[in-house]
C-alpha positions as CSV (number, residue, x, y, z in Angstrom):
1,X,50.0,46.9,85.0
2,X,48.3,43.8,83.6
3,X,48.1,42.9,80.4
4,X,48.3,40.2,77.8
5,X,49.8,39.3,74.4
6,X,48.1,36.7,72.3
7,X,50.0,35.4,69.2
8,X,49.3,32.9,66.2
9,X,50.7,29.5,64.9
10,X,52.3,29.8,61.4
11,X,53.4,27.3,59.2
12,X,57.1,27.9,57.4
13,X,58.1,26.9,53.9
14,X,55.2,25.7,52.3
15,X,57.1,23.7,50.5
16,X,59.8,25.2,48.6
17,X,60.0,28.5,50.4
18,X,62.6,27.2,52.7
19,X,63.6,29.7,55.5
20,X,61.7,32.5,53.3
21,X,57.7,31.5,53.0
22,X,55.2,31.7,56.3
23,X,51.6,31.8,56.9
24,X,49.8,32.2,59.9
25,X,47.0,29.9,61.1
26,X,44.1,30.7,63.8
27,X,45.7,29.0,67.1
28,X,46.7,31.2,69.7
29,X,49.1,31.0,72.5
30,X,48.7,33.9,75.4
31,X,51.1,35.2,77.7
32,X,49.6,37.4,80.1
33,X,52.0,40.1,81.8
34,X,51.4,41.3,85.3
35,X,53.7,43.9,87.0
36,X,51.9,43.8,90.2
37,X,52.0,39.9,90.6
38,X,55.0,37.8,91.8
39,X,58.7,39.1,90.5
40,X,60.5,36.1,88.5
41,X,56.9,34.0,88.9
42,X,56.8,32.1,85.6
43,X,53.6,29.8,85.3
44,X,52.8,27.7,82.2
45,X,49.3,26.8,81.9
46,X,47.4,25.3,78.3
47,X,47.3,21.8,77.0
48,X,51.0,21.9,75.8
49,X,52.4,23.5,78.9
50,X,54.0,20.1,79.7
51,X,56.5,20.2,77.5
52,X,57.4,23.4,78.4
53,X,58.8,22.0,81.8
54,X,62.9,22.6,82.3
55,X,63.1,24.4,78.8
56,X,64.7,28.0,78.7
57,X,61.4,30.6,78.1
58,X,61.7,32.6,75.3
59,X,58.8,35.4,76.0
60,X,61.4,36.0,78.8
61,X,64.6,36.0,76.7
62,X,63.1,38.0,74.0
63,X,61.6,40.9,76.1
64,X,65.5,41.1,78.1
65,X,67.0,41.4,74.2
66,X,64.5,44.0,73.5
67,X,65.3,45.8,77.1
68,X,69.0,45.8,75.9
69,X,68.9,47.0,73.0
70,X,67.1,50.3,74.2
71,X,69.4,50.2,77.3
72,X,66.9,50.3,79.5
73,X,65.6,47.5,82.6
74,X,62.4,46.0,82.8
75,X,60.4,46.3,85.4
76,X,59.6,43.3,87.7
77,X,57.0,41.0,86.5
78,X,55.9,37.7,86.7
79,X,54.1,35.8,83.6
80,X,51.4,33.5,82.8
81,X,51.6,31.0,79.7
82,X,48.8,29.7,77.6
83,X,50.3,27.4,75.5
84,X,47.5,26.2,72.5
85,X,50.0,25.4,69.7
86,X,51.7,22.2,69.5
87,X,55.0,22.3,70.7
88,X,58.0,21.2,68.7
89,X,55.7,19.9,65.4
90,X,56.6,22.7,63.2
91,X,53.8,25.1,63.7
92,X,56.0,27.8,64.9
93,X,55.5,27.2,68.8
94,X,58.8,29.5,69.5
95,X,58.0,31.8,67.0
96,X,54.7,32.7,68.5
97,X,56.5,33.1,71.9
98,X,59.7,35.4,70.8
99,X,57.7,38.0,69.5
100,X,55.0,37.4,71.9
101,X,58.5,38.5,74.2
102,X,59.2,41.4,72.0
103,X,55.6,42.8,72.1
104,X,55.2,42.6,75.7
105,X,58.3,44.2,76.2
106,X,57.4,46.7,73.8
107,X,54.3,47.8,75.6
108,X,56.1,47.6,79.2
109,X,58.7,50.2,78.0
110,X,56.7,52.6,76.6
111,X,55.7,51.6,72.3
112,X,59.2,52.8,71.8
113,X,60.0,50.3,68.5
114,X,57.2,50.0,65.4
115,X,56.6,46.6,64.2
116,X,59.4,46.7,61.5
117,X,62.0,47.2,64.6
118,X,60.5,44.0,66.1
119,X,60.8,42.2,63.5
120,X,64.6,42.9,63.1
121,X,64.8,41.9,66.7
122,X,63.4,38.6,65.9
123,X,65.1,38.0,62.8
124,X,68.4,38.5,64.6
125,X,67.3,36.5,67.5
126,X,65.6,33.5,65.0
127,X,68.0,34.2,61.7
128,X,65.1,33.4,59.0
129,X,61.9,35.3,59.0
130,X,59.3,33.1,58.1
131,X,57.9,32.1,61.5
132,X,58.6,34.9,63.3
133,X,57.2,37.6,60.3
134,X,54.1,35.5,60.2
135,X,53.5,35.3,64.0
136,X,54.3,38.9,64.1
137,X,52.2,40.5,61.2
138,X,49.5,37.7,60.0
139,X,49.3,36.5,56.7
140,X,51.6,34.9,54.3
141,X,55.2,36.8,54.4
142,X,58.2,36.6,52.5
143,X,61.8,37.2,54.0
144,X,64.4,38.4,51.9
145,X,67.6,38.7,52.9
146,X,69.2,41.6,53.7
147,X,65.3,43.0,53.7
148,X,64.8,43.8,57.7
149,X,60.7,43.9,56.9
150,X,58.7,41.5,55.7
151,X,57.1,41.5,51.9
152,X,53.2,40.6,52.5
153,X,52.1,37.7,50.1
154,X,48.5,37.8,51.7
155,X,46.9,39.7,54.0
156,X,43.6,38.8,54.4
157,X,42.0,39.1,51.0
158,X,39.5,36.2,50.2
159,X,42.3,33.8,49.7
160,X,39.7,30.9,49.0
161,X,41.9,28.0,50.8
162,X,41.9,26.7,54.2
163,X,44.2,24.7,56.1
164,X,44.1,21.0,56.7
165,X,46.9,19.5,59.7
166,X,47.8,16.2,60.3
167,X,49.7,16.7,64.0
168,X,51.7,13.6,65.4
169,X,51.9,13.0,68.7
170,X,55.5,12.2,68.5
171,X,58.0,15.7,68.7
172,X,60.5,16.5,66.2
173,X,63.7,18.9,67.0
174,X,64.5,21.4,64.2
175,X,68.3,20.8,64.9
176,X,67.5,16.6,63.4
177,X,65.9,18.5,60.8
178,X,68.5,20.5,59.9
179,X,71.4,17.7,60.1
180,X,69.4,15.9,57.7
181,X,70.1,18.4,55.0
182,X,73.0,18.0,52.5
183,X,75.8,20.5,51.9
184,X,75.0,20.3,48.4
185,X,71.9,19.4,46.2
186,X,71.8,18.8,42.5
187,X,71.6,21.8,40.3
188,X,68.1,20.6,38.3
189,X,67.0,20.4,41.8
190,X,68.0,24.1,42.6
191,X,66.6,25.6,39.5
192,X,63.4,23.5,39.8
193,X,62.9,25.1,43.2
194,X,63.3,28.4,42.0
195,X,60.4,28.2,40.0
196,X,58.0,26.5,42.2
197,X,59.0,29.1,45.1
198,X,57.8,32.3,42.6
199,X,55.0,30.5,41.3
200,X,54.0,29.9,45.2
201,X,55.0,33.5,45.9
202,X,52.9,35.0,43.0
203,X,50.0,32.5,43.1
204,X,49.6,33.2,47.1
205,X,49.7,37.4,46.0
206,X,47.5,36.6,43.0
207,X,45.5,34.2,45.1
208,X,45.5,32.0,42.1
209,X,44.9,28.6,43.1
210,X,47.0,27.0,40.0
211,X,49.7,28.6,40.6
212,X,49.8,27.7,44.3
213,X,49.5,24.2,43.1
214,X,52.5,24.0,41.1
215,X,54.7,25.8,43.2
216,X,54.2,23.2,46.4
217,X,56.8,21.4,45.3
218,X,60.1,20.8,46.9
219,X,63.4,19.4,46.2
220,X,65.2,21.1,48.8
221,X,64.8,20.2,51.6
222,X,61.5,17.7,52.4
223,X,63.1,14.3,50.1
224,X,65.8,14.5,52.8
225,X,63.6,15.4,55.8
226,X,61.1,12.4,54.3
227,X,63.6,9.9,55.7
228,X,63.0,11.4,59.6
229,X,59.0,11.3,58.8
230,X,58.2,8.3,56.7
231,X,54.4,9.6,56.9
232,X,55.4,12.5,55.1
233,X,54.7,11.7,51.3
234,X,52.4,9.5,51.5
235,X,50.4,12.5,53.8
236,X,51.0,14.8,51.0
237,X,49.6,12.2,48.2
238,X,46.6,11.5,50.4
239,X,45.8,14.7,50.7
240,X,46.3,15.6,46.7
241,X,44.4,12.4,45.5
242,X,41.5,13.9,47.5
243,X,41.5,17.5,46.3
244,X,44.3,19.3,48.2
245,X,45.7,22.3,46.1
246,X,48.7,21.9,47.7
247,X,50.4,19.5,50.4
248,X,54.0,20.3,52.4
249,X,56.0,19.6,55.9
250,X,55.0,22.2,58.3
251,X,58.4,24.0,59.1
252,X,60.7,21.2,60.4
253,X,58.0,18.7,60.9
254,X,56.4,16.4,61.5
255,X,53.3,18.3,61.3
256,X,51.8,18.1,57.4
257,X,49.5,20.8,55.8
258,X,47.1,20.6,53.2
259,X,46.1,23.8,51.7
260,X,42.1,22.9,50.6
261,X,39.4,24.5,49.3
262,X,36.7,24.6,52.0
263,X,34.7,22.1,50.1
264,X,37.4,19.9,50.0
265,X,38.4,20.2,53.6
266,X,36.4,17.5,54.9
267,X,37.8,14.5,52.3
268,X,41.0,15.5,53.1
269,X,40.6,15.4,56.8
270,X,39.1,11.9,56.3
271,X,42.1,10.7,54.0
272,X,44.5,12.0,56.7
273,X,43.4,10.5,59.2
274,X,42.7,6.8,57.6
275,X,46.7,7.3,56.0
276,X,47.8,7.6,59.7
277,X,45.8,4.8,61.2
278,X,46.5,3.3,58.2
279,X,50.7,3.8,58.7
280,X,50.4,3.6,62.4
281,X,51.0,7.4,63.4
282,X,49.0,8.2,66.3
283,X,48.4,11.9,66.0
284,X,45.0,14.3,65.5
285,X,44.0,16.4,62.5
286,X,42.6,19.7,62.7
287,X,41.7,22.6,60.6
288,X,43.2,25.9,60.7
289,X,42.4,29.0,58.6
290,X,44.8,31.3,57.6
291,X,44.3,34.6,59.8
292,X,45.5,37.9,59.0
293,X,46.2,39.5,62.2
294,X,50.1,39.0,63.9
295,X,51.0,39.1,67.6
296,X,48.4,41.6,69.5
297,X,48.0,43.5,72.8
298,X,44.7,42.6,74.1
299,X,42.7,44.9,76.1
300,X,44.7,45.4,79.9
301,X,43.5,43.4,82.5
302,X,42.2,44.0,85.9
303,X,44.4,43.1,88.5
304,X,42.8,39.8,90.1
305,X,40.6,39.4,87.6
């Protein structure tokens, strides 16, 4: 048996819906699955694959969880990586491969789990669901806690926005992310992101571009995080000034998205990239719709082919 699972970039928060908030953008990574091809053989192909090198994989580590939790083995396989989304920029990169793990595993043991199982898997395995419920089902999803399925803000309707990226060259690690968050944040700061994560919640369901623009802003988590990517607000301001509805840190960063109308998209692409030269960030931008569709079995495969 040879098949292949193909899965999509998401960006988490959106601002103010820390840990809660994800949207899934049209870049792919695909791991293709071969039972007839060299037990163990892991190859990682793609223009990210490099810094994949010496790092534990987690298509592999996901598809052994899934196996034990149903108590049954895998068969022997080996598995071909191609990585497309940046890794370690806060485009969901581990995300995409986890349940990319989880739906290969799926598929080799018989469709035994439906996609609200996998994603309990991989909220257990992740312990927030933004990335992982975006890579998994498409769209925009909310996690709730103590909710083991996602709530769908979008899901393909005509949402009106697009995606604008500015990608740094240099990494960031989500654990320096995280250690740059305080225990405790001021309580006008807590209730202001209360409402700015509804309003982004309701205006993403309503599609109502106002709304969106209100709630993407944070006081949370990105003032902190600003202090590990000085780009960051400046980024966001650029891309405002020049018609951005909204402007946040992708996930942990470094990676900032604009969400633009398409009319917009080409100003803002232009202000991002004369901020960085400006700032001295080497890095590229690129523009990414939101897509619908999650993590997805693609037609089996030949064996050789």
């Amino acid at each position: 048996m040879r098949f292949a699972i193909s899965a999509p970039a998401s960006s988490a928060n959106l601002g103010p819906g820390f840990d809660a908030i994800g949207l899934a953008l049209d870049l792919w990574n695909t791991v293709t699955i071969d039972t007839d091809g060299t037990p163990g053989e892991i190859v990682n192909d793609g223009p990210e694959a490099a810094l994949l090198t010496g790092q534990d994989n987690l298509t592999v580590r996901a598809m052994r969880t899934l196996a034990d939790d149903l108590g049954q083995t895998l068969p022997p396989f080996s598995l071909h990586t191609w990585t497309e989304i940046p890794i370690a920029r806060g485009l969901g990169s581990s995300a995409a491969a986890l349940v990319s793990g989880l739906r290969a595993a799926n598929h080799l043991l018989g469709e035994r789990l439906d996609d609200n199982a996998l994603y309990a898997i991989a909220l257990r395995m992740e312990g927030h669901g933004d990335n992982v419920g975006a890579a998994l089902f498409g769209g925009a999803v909310l996690a709730v806690p103590g909710i083991r399925r996602p709530t769908f803000l979008w899901r393909g309707e005509d949402l009106g926005l697009t995606c604008v990226l500015f990608i740094p060259e240099a990494t960031g690690a989500t654990w320096a992310a995280r250690a740059a968050l305080p225990n405790e944040i001021p309580h006008a700061d807590a209730t202001m992101n209360v409402a700015t994560a509804c309003g982004l919640a309701i205006g993403l369901r309503a599609r109502d571009h106002e709304l969106i623009a209100a709630g993407m802003h944070d006081m949370l988590h990105e003032p902190y995080r600003a202090r590990l990517f000085p780009h960051l607000d400046t980024m966001k301001a650029a891309a405002r000034d020049h018609g951005a509805v909204g402007a946040a840190l992708s996930g942990a960063g470094p990676t900032v998205l604009a969400l633009v109308t398409p009319e917009c998209a080409g100003a803002v692409t232009e202000a991002f990239t004369e901020t960085a030269s400006r700032l001295g960030v080497p890095g590229r931008v690129a523009t990414l719709p939101p897509v619908a569709t999650g993590a997805r079995l693609l037609e089996p495969i030949a064996s050789g082919a």
